[in-house]
ChimeraX commands (.cxc) that place a marker at each C-alpha (Angstrom):
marker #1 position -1.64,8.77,-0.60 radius 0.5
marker #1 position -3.50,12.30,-0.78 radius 0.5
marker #1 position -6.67,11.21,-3.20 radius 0.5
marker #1 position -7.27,14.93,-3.58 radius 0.5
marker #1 position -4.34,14.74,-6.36 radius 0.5
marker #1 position -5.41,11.40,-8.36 radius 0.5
marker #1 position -6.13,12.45,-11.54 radius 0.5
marker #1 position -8.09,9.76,-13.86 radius 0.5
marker #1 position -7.68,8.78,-17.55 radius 0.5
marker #1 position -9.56,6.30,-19.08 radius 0.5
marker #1 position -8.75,3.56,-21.76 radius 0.5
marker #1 position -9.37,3.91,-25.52 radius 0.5
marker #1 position -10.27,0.13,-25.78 radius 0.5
marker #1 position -13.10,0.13,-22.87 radius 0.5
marker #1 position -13.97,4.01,-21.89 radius 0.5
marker #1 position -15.08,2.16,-18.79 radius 0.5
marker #1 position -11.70,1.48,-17.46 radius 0.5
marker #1 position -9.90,4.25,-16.05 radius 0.5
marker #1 position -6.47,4.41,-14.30 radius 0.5
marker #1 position -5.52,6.53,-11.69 radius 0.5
marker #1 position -2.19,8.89,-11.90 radius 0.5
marker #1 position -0.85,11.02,-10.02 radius 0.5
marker #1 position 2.21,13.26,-10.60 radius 0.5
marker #1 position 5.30,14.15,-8.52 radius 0.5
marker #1 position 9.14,12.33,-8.35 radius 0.5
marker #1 position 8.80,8.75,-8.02 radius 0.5
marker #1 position 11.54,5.68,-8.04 radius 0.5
marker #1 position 11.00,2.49,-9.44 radius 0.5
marker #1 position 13.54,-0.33,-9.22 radius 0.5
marker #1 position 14.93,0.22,-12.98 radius 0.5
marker #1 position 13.95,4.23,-13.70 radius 0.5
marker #1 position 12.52,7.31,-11.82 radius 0.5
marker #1 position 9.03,8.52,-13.64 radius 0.5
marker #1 position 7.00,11.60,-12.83 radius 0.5
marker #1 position 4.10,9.51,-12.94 radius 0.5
marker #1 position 2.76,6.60,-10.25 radius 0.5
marker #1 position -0.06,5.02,-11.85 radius 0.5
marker #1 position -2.39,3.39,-9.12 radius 0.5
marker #1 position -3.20,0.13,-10.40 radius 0.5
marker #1 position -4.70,-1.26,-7.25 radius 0.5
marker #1 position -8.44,-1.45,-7.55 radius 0.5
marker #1 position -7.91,-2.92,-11.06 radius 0.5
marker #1 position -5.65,-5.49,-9.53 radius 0.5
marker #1 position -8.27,-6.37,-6.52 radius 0.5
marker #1 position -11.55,-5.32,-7.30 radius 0.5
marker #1 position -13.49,-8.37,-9.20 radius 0.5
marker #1 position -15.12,-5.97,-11.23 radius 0.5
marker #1 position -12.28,-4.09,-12.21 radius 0.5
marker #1 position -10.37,-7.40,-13.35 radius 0.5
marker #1 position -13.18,-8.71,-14.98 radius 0.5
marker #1 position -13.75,-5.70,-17.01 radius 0.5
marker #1 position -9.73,-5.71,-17.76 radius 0.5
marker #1 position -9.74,-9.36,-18.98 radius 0.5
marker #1 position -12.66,-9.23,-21.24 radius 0.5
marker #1 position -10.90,-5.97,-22.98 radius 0.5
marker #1 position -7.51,-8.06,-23.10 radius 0.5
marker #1 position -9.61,-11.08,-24.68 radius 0.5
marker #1 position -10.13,-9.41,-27.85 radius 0.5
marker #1 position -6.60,-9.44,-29.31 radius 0.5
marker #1 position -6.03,-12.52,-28.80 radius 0.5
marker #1 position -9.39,-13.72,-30.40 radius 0.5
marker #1 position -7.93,-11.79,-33.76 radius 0.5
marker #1 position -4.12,-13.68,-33.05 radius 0.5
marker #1 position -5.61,-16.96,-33.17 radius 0.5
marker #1 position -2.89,-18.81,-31.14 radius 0.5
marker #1 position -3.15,-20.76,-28.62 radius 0.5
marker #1 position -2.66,-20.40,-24.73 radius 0.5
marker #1 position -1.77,-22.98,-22.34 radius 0.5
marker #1 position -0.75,-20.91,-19.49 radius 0.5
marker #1 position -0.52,-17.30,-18.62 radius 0.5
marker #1 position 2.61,-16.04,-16.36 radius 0.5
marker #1 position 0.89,-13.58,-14.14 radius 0.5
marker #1 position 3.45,-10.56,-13.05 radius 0.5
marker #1 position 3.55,-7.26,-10.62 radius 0.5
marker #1 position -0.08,-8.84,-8.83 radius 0.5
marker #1 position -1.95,-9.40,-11.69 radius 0.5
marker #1 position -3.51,-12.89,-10.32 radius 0.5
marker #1 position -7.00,-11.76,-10.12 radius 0.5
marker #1 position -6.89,-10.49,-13.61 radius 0.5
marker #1 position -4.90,-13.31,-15.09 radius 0.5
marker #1 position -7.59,-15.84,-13.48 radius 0.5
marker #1 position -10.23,-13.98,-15.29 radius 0.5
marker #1 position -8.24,-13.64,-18.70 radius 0.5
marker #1 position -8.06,-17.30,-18.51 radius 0.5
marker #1 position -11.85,-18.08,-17.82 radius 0.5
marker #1 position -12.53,-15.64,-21.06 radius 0.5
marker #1 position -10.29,-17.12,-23.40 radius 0.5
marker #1 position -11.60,-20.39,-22.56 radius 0.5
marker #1 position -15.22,-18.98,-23.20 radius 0.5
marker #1 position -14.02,-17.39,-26.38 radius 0.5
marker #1 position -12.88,-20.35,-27.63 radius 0.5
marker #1 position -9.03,-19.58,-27.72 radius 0.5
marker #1 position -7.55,-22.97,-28.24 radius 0.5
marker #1 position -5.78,-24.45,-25.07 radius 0.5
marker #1 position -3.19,-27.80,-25.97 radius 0.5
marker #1 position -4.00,-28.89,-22.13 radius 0.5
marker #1 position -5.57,-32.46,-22.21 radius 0.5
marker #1 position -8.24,-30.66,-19.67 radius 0.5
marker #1 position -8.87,-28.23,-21.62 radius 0.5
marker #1 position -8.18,-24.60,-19.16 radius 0.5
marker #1 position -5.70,-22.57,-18.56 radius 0.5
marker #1 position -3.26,-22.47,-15.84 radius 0.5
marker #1 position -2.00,-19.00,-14.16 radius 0.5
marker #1 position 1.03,-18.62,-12.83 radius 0.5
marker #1 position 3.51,-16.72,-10.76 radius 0.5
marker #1 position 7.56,-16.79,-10.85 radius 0.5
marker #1 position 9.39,-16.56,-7.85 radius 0.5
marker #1 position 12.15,-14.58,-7.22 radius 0.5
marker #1 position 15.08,-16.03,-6.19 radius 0.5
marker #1 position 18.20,-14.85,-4.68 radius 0.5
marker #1 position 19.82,-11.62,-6.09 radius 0.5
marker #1 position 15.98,-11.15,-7.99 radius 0.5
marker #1 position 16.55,-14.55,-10.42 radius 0.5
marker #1 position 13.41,-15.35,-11.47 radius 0.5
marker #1 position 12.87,-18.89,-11.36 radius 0.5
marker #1 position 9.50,-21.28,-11.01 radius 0.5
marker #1 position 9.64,-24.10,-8.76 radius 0.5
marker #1 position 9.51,-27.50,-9.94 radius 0.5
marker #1 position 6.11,-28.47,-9.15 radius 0.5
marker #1 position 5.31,-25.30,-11.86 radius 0.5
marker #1 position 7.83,-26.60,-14.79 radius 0.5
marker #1 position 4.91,-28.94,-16.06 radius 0.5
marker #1 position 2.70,-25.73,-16.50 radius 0.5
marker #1 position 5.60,-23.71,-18.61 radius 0.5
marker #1 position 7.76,-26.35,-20.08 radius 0.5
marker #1 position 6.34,-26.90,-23.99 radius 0.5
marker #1 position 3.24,-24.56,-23.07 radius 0.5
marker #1 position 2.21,-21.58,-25.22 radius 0.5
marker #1 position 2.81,-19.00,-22.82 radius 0.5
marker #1 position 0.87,-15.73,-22.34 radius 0.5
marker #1 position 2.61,-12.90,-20.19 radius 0.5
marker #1 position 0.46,-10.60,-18.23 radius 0.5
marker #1 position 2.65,-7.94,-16.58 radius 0.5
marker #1 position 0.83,-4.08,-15.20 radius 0.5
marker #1 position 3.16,-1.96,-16.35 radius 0.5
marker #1 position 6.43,-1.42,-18.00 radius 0.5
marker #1 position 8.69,1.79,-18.71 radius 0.5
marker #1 position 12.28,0.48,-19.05 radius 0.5
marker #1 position 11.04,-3.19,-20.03 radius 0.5
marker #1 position 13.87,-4.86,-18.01 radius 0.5
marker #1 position 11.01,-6.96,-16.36 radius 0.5
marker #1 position 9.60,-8.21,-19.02 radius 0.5
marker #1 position 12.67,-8.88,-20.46 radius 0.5
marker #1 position 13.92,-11.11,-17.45 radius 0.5
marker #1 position 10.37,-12.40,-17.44 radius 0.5
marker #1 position 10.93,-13.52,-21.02 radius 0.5
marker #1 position 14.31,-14.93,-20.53 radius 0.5
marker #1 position 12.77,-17.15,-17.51 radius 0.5
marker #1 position 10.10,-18.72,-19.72 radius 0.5
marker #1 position 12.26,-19.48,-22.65 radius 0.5
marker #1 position 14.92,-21.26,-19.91 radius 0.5
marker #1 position 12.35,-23.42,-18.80 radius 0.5
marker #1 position 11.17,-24.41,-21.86 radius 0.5
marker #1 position 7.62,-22.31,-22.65 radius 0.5
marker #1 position 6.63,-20.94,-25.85 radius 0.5
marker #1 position 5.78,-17.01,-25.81 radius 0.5
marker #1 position 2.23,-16.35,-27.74 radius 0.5
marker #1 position 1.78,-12.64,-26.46 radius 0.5
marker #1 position 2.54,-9.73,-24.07 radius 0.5
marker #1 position -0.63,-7.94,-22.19 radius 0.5
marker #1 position -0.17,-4.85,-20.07 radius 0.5
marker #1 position -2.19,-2.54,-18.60 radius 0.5
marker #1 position 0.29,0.19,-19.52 radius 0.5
marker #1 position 3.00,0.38,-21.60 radius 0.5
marker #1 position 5.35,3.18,-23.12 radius 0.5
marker #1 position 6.83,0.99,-25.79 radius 0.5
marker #1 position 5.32,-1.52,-28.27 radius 0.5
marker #1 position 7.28,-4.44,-28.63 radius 0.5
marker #1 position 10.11,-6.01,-26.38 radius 0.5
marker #1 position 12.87,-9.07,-28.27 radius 0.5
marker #1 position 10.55,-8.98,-31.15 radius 0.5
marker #1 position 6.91,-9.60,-29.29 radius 0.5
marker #1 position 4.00,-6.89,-29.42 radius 0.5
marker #1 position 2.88,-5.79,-26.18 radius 0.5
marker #1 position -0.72,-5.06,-26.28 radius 0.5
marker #1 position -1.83,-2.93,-23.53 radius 0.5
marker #1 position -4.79,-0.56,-22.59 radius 0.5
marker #1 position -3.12,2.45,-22.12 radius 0.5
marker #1 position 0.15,3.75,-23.29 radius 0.5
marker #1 position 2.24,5.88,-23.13 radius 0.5
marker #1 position 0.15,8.92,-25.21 radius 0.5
marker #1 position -2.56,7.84,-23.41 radius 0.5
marker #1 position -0.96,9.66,-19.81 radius 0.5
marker #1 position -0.58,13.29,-20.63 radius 0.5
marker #1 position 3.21,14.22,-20.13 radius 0.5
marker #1 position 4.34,11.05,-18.53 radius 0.5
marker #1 position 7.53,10.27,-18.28 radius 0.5
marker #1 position 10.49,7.77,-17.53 radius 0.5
marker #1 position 14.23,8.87,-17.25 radius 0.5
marker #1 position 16.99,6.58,-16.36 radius 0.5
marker #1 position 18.23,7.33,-12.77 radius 0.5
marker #1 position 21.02,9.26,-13.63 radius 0.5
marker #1 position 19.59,10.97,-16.29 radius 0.5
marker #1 position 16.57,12.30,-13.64 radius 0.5
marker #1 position 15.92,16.05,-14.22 radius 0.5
marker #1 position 14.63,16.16,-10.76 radius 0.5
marker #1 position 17.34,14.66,-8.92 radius 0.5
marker #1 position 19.18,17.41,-11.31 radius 0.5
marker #1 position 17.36,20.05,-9.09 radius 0.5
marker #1 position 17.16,18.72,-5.96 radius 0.5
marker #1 position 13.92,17.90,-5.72 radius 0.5
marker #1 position 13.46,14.82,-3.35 radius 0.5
marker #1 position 11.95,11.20,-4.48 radius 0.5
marker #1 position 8.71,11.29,-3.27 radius 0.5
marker #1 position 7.48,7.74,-2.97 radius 0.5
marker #1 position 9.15,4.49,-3.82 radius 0.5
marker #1 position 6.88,2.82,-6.79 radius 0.5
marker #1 position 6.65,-0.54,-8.16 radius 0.5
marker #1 position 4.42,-3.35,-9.71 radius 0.5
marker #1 position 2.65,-3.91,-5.80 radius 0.5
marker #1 position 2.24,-0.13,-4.96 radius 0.5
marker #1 position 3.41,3.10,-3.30 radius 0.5
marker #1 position 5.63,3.39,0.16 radius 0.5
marker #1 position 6.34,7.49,0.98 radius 0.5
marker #1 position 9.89,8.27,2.04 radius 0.5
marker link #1:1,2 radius 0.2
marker link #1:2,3 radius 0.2
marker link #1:3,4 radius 0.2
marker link #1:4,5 radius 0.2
marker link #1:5,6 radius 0.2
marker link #1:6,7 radius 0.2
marker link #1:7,8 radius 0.2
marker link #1:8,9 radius 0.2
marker link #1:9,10 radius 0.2
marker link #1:10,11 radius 0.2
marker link #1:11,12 radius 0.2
marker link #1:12,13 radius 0.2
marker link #1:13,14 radius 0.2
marker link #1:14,15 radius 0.2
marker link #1:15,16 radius 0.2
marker link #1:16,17 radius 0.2
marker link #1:17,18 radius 0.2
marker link #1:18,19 radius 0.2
marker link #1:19,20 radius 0.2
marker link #1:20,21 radius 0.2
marker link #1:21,22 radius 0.2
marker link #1:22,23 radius 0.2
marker link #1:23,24 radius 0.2
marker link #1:24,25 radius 0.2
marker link #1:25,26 radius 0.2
marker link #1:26,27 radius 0.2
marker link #1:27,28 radius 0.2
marker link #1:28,29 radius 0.2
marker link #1:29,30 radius 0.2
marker link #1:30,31 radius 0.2
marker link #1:31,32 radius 0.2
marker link #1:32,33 radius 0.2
marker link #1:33,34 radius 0.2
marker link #1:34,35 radius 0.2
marker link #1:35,36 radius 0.2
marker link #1:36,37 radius 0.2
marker link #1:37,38 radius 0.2
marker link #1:38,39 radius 0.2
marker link #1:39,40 radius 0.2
marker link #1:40,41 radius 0.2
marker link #1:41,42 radius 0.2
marker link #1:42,43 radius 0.2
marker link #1:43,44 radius 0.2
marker link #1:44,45 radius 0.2
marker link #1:45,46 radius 0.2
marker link #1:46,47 radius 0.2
marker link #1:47,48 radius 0.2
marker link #1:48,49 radius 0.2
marker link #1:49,50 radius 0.2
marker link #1:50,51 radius 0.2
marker link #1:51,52 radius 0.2
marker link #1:52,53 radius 0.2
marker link #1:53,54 radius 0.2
marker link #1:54,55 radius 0.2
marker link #1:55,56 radius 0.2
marker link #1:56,57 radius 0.2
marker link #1:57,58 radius 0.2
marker link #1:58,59 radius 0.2
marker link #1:59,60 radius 0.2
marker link #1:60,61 radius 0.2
marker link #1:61,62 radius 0.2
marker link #1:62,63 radius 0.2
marker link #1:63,64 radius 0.2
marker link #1:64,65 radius 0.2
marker link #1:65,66 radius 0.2
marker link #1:66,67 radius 0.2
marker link #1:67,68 radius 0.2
marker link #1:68,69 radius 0.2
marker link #1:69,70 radius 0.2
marker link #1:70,71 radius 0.2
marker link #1:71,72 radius 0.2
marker link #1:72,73 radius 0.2
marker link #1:73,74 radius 0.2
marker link #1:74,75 radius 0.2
marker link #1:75,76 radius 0.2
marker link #1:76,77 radius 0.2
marker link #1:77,78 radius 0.2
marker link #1:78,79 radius 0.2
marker link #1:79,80 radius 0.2
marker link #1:80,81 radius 0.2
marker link #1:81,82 radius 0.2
marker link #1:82,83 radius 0.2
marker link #1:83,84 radius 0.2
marker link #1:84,85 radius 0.2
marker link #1:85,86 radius 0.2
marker link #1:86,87 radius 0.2
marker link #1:87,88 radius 0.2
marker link #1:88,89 radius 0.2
marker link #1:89,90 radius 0.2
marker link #1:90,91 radius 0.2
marker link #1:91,92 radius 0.2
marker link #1:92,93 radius 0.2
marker link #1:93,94 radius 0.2
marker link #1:94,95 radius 0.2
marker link #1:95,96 radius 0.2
marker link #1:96,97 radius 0.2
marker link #1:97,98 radius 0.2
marker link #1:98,99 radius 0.2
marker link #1:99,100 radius 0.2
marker link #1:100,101 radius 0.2
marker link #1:101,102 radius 0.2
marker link #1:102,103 radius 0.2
marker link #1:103,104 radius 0.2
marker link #1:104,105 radius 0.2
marker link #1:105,106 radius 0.2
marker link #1:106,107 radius 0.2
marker link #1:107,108 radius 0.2
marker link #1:108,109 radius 0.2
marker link #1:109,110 radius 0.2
marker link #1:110,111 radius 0.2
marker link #1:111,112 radius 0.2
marker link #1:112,113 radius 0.2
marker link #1:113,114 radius 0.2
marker link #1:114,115 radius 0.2
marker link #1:115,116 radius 0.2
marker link #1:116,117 radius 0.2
marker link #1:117,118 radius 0.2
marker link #1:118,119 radius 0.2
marker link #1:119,120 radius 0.2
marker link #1:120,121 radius 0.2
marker link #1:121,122 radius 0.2
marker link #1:122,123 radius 0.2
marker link #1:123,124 radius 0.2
marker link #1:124,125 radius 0.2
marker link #1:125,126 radius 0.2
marker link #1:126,127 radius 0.2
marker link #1:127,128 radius 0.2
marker link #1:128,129 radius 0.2
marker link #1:129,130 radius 0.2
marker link #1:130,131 radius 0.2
marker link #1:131,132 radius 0.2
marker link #1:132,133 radius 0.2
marker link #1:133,134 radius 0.2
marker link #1:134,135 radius 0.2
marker link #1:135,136 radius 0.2
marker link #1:136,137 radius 0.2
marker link #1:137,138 radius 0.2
marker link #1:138,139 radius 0.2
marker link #1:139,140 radius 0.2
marker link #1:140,141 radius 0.2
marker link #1:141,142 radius 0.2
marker link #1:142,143 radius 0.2
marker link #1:143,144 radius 0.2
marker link #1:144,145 radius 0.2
marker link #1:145,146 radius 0.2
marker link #1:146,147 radius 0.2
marker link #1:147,148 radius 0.2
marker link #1:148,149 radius 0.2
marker link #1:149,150 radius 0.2
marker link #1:150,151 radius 0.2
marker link #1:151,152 radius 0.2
marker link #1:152,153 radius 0.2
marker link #1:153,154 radius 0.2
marker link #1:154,155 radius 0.2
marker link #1:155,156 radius 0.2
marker link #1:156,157 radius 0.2
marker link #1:157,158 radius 0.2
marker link #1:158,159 radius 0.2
marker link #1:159,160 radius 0.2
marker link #1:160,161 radius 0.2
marker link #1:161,162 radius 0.2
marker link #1:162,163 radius 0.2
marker link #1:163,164 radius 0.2
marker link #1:164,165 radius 0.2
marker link #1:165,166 radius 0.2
marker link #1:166,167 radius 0.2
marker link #1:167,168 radius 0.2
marker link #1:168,169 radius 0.2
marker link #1:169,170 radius 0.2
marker link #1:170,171 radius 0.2
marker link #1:171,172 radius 0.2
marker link #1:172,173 radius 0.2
marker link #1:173,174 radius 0.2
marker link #1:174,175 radius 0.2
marker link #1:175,176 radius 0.2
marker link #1:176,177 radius 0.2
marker link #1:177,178 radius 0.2
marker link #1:178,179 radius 0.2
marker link #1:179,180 radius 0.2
marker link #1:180,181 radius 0.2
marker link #1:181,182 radius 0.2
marker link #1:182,183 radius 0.2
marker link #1:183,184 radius 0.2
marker link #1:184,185 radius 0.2
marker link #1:185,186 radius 0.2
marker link #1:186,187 radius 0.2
marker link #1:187,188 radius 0.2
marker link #1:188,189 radius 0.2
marker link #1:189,190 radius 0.2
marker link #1:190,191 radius 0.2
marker link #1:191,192 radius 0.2
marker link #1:192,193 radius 0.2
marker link #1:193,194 radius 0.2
marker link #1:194,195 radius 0.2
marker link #1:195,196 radius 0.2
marker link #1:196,197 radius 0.2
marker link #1:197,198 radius 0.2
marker link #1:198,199 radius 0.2
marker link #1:199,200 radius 0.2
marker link #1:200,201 radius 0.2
marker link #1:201,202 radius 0.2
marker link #1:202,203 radius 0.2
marker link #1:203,204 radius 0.2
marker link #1:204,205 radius 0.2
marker link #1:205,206 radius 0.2
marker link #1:206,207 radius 0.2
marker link #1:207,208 radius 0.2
marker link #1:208,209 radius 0.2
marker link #1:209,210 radius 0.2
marker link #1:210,211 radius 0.2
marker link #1:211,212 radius 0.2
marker link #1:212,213 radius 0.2
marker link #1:213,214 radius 0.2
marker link #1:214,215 radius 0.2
view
């Protein structure tokens, strides 16, 4: 990945956070954007996670639900294990007999079914449920994401991103630090609906919630 083309735009709930971008053709498994937005340091730098959970914290201090468990999506552990440890200090109210919150991951099954294992079902089944997803432009992750909890039993209490280009998915708000108008002139277009595929111009990269492979 050329750095000399990362350009940086920072969040309007922590000026400290900043996401890299840069622009070109890229394919994602549901769209094609003109946008790849490198999420890794926030993913895997302590730091960076730490700084990410405290600024996710606050809306759920003003929601005043609880959270059992949060479903952690697209390699968002390190944040979601730091989201938990500040809830519990700010005193969001957990129904666990200990007390804490659990983070999770789904696994995907054959032809992409999301499922979690049954050692996991105690951890989502009649737990207030917090998804933590990085990023969504078509939503069909979330959706499925959604659809998974509800089948095993968990009770949705809110949607964090670190970007999103639309507010609310089957009814939940999606609070994220950046979106959409927050990434000058990005983009999503359904694949066949691609103006650069329209022109000929080549994917560039192959994008998706763990990073960036060049064709």
């Amino acid at each position: 990945m050329d750095e000399s083309r990362i350009i940086k735009y920072y969040s309007p709930k922590d000026p400290r956070i900043a996401i890299k971008v840069i622009n070109g053709h890229f394919a994602t498994p549901n769209s094609h954007v003109n946008s790849y937005l490198d999420m890794t340091t926030m993913k895997t730098r302590a730091n960076e996670a730490e700084r990410i959970a405290v600024a996710m914290t606050t809306y759920y201090n003003l929601l005043d639900k609880p959270i059992d468990t949060i479903v952690s999506m697209d390699g968002t552990g390190v944040i979601g294990a730091y989201l938990a440890k500040e809830l519990t200090a700010a005193g969001v109210l957990s129904t666990n007999a200990h007390k804490t919150i659990y983070v999770v991951t789904p696994e995907f099954g054959p032809e992409g079914m999301m499922i979690f294992r049954d050692n996991l079902k105690p951890e989502i089944t009649g737990k207030n449920v917090l998804l933590l997803v990085a990023s969504t432009s078509t939503g069909k992750t979330i959706n499925a994401a959604l659809n998974c909890i509800a089948y095993y039993g968990g009770i949705v209490q809110g949607i964090s991103a670190i970007f999103s280009n639309t507010d609310s998915i089957q009814g939940y708000h999606i609070d994220a630090l950046f979106h959409e108008e927050d990434i000058p002139n990005y983009q999503a277009y359904q694949t066949h609906d691609c103006p650069f595929c329209k022109e000929g111009n080549p994917i560039e990269a192959i994008v998706n919630g763990h990073g960036y492979s060049l064709l």
